[in-house]
C-alpha positions as CSV (number, residue, x, y, z in Angstrom):
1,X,0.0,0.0,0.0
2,X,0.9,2.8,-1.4
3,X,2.4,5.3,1.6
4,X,0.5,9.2,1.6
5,X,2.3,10.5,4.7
6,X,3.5,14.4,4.6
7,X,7.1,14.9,4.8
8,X,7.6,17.5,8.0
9,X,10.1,20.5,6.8
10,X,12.8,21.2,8.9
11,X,12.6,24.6,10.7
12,X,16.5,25.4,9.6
13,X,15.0,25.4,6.0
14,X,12.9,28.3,6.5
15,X,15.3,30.1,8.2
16,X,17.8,29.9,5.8
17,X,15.1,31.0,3.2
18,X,14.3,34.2,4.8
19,X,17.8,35.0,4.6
20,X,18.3,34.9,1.5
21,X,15.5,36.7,0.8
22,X,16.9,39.6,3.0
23,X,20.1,39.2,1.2
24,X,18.6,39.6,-2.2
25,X,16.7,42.5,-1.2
26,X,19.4,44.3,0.6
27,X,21.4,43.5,-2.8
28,X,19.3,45.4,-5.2
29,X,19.3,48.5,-2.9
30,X,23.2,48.5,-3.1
31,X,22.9,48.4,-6.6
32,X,20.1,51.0,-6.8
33,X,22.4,53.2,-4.7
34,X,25.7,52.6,-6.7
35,X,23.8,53.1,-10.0
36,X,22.7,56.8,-8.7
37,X,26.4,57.8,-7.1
38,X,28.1,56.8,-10.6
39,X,25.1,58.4,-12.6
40,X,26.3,61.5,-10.3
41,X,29.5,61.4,-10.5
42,X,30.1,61.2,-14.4
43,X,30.9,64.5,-16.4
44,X,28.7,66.7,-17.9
45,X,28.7,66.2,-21.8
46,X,28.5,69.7,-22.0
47,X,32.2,71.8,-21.9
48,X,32.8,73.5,-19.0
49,X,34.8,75.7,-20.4
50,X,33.9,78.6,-22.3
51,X,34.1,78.8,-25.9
52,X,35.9,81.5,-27.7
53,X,33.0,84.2,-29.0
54,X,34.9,84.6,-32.4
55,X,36.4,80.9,-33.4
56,X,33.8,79.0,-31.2
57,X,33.0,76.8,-34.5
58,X,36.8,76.1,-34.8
59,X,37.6,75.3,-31.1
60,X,39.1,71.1,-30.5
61,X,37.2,69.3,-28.9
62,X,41.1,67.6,-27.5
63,X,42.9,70.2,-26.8
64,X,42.4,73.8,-24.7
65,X,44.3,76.4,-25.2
66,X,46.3,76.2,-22.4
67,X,47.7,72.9,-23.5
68,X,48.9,74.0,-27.1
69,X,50.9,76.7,-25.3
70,X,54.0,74.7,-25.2
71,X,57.6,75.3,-26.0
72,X,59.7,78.3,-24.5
73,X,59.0,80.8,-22.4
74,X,59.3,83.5,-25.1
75,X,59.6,82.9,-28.7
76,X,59.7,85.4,-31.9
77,X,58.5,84.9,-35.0
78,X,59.1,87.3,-37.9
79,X,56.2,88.0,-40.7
80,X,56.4,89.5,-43.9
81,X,54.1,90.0,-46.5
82,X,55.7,90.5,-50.1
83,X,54.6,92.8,-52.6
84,X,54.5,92.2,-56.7
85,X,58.4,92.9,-56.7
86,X,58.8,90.5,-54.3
87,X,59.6,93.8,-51.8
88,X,58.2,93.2,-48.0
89,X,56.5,95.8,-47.6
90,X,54.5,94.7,-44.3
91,X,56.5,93.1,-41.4
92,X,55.9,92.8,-38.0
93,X,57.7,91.3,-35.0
94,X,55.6,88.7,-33.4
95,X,56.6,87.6,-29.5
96,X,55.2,85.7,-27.6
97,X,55.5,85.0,-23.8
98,X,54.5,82.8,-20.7
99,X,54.4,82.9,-17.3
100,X,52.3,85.7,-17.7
101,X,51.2,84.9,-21.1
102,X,51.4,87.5,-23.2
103,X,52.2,88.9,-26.9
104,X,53.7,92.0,-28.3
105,X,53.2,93.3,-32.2
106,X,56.0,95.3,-32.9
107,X,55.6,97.4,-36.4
108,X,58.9,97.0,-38.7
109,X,58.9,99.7,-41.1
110,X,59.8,98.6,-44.9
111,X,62.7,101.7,-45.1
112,X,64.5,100.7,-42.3
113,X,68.2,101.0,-42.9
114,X,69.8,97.7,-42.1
115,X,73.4,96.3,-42.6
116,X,73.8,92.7,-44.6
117,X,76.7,91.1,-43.8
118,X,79.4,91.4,-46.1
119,X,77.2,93.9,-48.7
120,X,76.2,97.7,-48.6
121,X,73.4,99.3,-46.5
122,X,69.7,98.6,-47.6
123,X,66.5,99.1,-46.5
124,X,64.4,96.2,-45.3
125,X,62.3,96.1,-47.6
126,X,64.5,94.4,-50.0
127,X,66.0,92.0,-47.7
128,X,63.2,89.4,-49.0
129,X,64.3,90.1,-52.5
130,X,68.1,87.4,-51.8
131,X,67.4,83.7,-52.6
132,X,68.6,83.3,-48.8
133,X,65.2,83.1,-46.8
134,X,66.4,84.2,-43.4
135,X,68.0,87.1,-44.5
136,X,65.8,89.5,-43.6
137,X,65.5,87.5,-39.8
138,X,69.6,87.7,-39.9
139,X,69.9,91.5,-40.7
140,X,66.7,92.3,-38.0
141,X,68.3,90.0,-35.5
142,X,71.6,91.8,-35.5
143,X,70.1,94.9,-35.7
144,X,67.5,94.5,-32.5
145,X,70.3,92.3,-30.2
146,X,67.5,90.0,-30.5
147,X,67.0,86.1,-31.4
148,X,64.3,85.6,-34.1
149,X,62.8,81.8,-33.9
150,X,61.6,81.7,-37.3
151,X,60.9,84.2,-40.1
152,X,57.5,83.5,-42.1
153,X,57.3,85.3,-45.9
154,X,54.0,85.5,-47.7
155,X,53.3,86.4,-51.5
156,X,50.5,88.0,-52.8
157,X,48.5,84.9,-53.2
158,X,50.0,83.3,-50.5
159,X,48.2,85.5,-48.2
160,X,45.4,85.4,-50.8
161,X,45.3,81.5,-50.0
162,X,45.7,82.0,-46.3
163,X,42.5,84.5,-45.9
164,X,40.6,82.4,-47.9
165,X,41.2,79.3,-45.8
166,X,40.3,80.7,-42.7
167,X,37.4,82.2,-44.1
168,X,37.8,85.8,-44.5
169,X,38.5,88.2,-41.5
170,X,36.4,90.7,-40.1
171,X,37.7,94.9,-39.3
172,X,36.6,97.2,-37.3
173,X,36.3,100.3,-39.7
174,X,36.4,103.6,-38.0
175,X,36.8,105.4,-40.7
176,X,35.8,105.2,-44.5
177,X,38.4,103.5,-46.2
178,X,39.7,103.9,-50.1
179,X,42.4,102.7,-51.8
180,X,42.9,103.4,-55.2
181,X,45.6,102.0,-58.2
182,X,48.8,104.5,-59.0
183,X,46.3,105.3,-62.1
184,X,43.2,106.0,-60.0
185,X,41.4,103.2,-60.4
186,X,39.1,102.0,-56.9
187,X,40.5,99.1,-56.0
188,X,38.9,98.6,-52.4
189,X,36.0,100.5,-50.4
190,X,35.4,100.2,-46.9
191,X,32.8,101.9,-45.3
192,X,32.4,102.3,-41.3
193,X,31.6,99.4,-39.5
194,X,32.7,95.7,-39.6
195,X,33.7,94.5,-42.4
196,X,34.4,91.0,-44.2
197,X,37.5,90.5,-46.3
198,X,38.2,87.9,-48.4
199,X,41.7,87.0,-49.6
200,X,41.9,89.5,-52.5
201,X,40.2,92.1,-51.0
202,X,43.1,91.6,-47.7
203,X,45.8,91.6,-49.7
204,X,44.5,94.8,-51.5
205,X,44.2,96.2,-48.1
206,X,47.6,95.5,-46.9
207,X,49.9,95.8,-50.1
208,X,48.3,98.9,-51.3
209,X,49.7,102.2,-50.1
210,X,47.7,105.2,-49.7
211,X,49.0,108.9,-50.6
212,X,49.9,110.4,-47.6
213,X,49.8,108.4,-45.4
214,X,52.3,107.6,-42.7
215,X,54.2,104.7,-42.1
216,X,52.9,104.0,-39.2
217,X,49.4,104.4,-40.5
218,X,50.3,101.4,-43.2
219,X,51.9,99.7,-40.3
220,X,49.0,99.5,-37.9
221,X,46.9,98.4,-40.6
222,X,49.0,95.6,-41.6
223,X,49.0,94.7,-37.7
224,X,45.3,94.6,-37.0
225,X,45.7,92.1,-40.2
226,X,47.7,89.8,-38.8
227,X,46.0,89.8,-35.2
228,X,42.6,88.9,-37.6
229,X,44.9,86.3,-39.2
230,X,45.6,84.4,-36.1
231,X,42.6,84.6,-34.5
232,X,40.7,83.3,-37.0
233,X,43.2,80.1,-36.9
234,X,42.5,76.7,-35.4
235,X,43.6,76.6,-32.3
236,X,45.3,72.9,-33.1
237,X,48.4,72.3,-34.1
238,X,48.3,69.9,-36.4
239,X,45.6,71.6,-38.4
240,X,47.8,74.9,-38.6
241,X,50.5,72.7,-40.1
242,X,48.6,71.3,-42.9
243,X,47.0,74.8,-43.4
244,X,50.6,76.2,-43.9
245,X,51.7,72.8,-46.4
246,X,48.5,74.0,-48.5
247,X,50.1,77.6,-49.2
248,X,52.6,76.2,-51.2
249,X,55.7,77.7,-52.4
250,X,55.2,81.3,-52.3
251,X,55.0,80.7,-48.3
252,X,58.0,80.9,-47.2
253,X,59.6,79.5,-43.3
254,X,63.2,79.7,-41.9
255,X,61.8,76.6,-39.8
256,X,59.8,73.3,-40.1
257,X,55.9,73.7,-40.5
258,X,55.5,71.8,-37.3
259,X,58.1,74.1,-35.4
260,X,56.1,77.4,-36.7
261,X,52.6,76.1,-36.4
262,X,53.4,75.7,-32.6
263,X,54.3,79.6,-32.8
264,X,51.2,80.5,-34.3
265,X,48.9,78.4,-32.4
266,X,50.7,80.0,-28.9
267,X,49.8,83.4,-30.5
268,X,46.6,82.4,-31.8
269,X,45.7,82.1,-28.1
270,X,46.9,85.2,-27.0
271,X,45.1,87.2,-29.7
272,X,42.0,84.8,-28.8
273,X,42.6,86.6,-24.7
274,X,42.7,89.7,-26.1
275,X,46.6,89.4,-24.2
276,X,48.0,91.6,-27.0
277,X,50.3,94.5,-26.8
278,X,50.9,96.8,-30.3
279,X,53.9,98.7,-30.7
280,X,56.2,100.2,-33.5
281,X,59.9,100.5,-33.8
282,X,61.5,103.4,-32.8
283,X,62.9,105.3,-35.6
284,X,64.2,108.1,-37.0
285,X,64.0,110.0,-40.3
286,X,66.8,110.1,-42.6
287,X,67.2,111.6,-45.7
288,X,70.4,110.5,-48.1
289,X,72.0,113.9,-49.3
290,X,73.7,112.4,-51.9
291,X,71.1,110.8,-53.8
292,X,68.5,113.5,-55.8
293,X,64.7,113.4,-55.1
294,X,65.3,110.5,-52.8
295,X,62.6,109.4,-50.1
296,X,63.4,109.5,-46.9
297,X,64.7,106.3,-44.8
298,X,64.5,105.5,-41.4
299,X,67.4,104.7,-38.9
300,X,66.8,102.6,-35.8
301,X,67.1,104.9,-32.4
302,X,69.1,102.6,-30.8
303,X,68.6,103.6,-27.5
304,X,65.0,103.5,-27.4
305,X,64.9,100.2,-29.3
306,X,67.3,98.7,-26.4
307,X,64.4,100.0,-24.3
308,X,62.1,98.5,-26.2
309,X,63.8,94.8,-26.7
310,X,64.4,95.2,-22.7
311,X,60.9,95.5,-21.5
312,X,58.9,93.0,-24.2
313,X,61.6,90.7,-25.3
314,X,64.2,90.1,-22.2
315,X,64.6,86.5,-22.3
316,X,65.3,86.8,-26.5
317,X,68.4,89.7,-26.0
318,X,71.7,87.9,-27.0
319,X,74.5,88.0,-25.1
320,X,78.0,87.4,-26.9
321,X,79.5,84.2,-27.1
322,X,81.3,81.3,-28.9
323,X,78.2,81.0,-31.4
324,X,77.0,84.6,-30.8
325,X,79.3,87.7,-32.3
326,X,79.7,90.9,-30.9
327,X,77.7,93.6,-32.1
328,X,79.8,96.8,-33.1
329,X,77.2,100.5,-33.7
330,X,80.0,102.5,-35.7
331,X,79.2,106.7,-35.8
332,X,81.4,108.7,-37.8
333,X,82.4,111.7,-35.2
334,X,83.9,113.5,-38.8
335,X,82.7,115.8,-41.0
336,X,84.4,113.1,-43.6
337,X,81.7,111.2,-45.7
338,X,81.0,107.6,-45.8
339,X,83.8,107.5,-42.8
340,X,81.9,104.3,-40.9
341,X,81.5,102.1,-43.8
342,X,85.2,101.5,-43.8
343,X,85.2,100.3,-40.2
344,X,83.0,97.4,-41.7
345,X,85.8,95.4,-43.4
346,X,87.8,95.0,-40.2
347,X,84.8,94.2,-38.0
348,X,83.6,91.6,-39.9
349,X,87.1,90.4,-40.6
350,X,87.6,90.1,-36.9
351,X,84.1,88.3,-36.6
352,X,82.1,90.2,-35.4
353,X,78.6,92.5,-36.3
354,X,79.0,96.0,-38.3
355,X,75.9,98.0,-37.6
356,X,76.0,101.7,-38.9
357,X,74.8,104.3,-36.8
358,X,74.9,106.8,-39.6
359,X,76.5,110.3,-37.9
360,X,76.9,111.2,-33.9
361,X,75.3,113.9,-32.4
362,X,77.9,116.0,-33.2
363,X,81.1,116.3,-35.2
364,X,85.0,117.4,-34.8
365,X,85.9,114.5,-33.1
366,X,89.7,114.4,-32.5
367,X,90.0,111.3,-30.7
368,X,88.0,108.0,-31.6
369,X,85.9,106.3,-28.8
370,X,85.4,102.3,-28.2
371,X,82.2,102.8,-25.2
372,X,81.4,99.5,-23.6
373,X,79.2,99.5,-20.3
374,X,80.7,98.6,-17.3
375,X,77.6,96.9,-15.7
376,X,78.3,93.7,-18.5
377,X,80.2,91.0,-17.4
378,X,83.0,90.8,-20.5
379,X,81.9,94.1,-22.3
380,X,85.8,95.6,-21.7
381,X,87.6,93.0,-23.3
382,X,85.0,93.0,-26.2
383,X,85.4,96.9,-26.7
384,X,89.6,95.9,-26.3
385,X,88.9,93.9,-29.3
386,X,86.9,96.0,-31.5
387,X,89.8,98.2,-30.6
388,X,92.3,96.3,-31.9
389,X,90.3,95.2,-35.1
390,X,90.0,98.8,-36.3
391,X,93.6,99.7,-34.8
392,X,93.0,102.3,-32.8
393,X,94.7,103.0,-29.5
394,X,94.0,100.9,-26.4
395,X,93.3,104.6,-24.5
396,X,90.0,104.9,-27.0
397,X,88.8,102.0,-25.4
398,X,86.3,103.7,-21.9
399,X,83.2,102.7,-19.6
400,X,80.4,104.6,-20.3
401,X,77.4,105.1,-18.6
402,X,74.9,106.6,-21.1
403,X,71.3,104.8,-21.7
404,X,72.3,101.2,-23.3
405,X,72.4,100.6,-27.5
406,X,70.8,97.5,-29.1
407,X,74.7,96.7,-29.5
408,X,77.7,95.5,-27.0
409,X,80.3,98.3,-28.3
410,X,79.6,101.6,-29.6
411,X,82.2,103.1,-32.0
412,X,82.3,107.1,-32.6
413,X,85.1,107.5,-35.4
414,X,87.2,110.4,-34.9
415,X,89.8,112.1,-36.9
416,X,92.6,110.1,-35.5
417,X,91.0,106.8,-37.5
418,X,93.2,105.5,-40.7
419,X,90.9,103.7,-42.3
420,X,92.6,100.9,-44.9
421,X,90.8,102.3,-47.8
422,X,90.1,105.7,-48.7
423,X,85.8,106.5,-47.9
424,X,83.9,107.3,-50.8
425,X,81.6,109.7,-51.4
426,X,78.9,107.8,-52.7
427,X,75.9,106.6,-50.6
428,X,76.0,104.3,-49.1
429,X,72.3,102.6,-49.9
430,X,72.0,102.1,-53.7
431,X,69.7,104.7,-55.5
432,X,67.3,102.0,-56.3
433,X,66.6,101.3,-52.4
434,X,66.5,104.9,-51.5
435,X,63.6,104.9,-54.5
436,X,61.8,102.1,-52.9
437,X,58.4,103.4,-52.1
């Protein structure tokens, strides 16, 4: 017969199903509660930072601006901007800071007098014009006491290229703008308020000069350019780089795309801060007396541009060294023209820089003086040199204490100088650069 009897359950068994129970349910309230702390603690997909109100569209998504501004604490870059005759008539000195961050324009005017080792005087402008694409960077460079990073020259349609690839940039006019052909024709009207230019229509802007007006007029134009230029640049690196591989051959660089796209992209944020200060170069007028109807030039006012190079570009001065020469401003103290071009020959023979410094203050100088500044570790036995080099007495050879040049020994030539070769009377800039408009 067939047994029906109910099996008893053990009381264990229910205990140990009520805990497991509770275990599950205490289990899926962890979970609960995890789920919500990491559903908190994730990142907003939204930036936090704040996008840039004139290049938000071209902002990285990788990279901030603080992390593309890599490299050295200051760098310089030179640009130009090349007319038809391959003449740069725009050029400003670009530097670029950190630690504060910071960048300073500094206008180059395209007359400035400037000395090209082992030729005659020229003016910048036709520095560009030499198959050798740092010369213009070499002759600035020994002219400021500065170090240039990298020198960047634009053509016509270079810069045509480069405005167009950015898409335009945008001016402020404040006043109605015209600029018109040397036969009249109206090439370009601006009228107040912001304005769009293309390529063309930029490098009308910028290469066209207007009667009457001054150089630092053209120069401050060309600036505000350039500060539209790099803003309107990515702020990454690597797009920069293949920007400036598209311009082709009519861009020209002293350094490596990669090397100067790092530059720009360090000044791009700057410009993007609104950290930007504008200068010009301190100059004076000069006017060659030997050549008829010629414009005038500029000289550099060395002291104030030692100023200058001390306050905005400090950590870019050059001291002398065995891969940096000493820089030698020659004055003729005579009344006996082209007197300091003769001192060239031996300076350079000697190694070092020749910079002219034109005429001193004032003439009749018996007695030559080799000036150094006592305050410069080594500056007396570089003046003792110099000294030697042009043979003039070790007695010329003094301290001074006057406001600092852009150079490490200052030469005034007095009548006591025998130079090897007689000085001629011509000029000495060519007639064609003293014609350069």
């Amino acid at each position: 017969m067939t047994d029906h009897r109910r099996v008893r359950s053990s009381p264990w068994r229910a205990v140990a199903i009520l805990l497991l129970g509770m275990a599950i349910v205490g289990g899926l309230i962890v979970g609960v509660r995890w789920l919500t702390t990491r559903d908190n603690a994730q990142p907003s997909p939204e930036p936090t930072a704040t996008a840039s109100p004139s290049n938000s569209a071209s902002q990285s998504s990788t990279a901030s601006p603080t992390q593309t501004a890599v490299g050295a604490a200051q760098q310089t870059l030179l640009m130009q901007v090349r007319d038809d005759r391959g003449l740069a008539t725009d050029n400003v000195l670009l530097g670029t800071t950190r630690d504060p961050d910071n960048s300073t324009f500094v206008g180059v005017p395209p007359r400035l007098l400037v000395d090209v080792p082992g030729g005659p005087q020229t003016v910048f402008a036709q520095t560009t014009t030499s198959a050798n694409a740092d010369q213009s960077q070499i002759a600035l460079s020994n002219l400021l006491g500065i170090g240039i990073d990298a020198t960047w020259t634009l053509d016509r349609l270079a810069l045509t290229g480069l405005v167009d690839s950015i898409g335009g940039i945008y001016l402020d006019v404040k006043t109605p703008v015209t600029i018109k052909s040397p036969a009249g024709k109206v090439l370009l009207t601006l009228p107040v308020g912001i304005a769009k230019l293309d390529g063309p229509k930029a490098a009308i802007y910028i290469l066209t000069a207007i009667p009457g007006e001054k150089s630092d007029a053209q120069m401050a134009r060309y600036q505000e350019v350039v500060r539209q230029i790099l803003l309107q640049l990515p702020p990454d690196a690597a797009k920069v780089e293949l920007l400036l591989g598209s311009l082709g051959s009519l861009s020209r660089t002293t350094v490596p795309a990669d090397q100067l796209s790092q530059i720009l992209v360090r000044l791009h944020d700057n410009v993007d801060r609104s950290h930007v200060t504008t200068k010009m170069l301190p100059v004076v007028d000069v006017k060659p007396k030997v050549v008829p109807a010629a414009i005038p030039v500029q000289r550099l006012d060395f002291v104030a541009a030692q100023q200058l190079m001390t306050d905005d570009f400090a950590l870019m001065q050059l001291q002398p060294g065995p891969d940096v020469p000493v820089r030698v401003l020659v004055q003729n103290g005579t009344s006996t023209i082209g007197l300091a071009v003769t001192a060239q020959a031996p300076i350079e023979a000697a190694n070092e820089v020749y910079l002219s410094g034109g005429n001193a203050a004032a003439v009749g100088y018996t007695e030559s003086i080799v000036s150094f500044s006592p305050d410069v570790p080594g500056a007396d036995g570089w003046a003792a040199a110099v000294a030697k080099a042009l043979k003039l007495p070790a007695t010329s050879v003094r301290p001074s204490n006057d406001p600092p040049t852009t150079a490490n020994v200052d030469v005034v030539l007095g009548a006591d100088y025998k130079p090897a070769t007689p000085p001629s009377p011509e000029p000495t800039i060519s007639p064609e650069a003293s014609a350069t408009p």
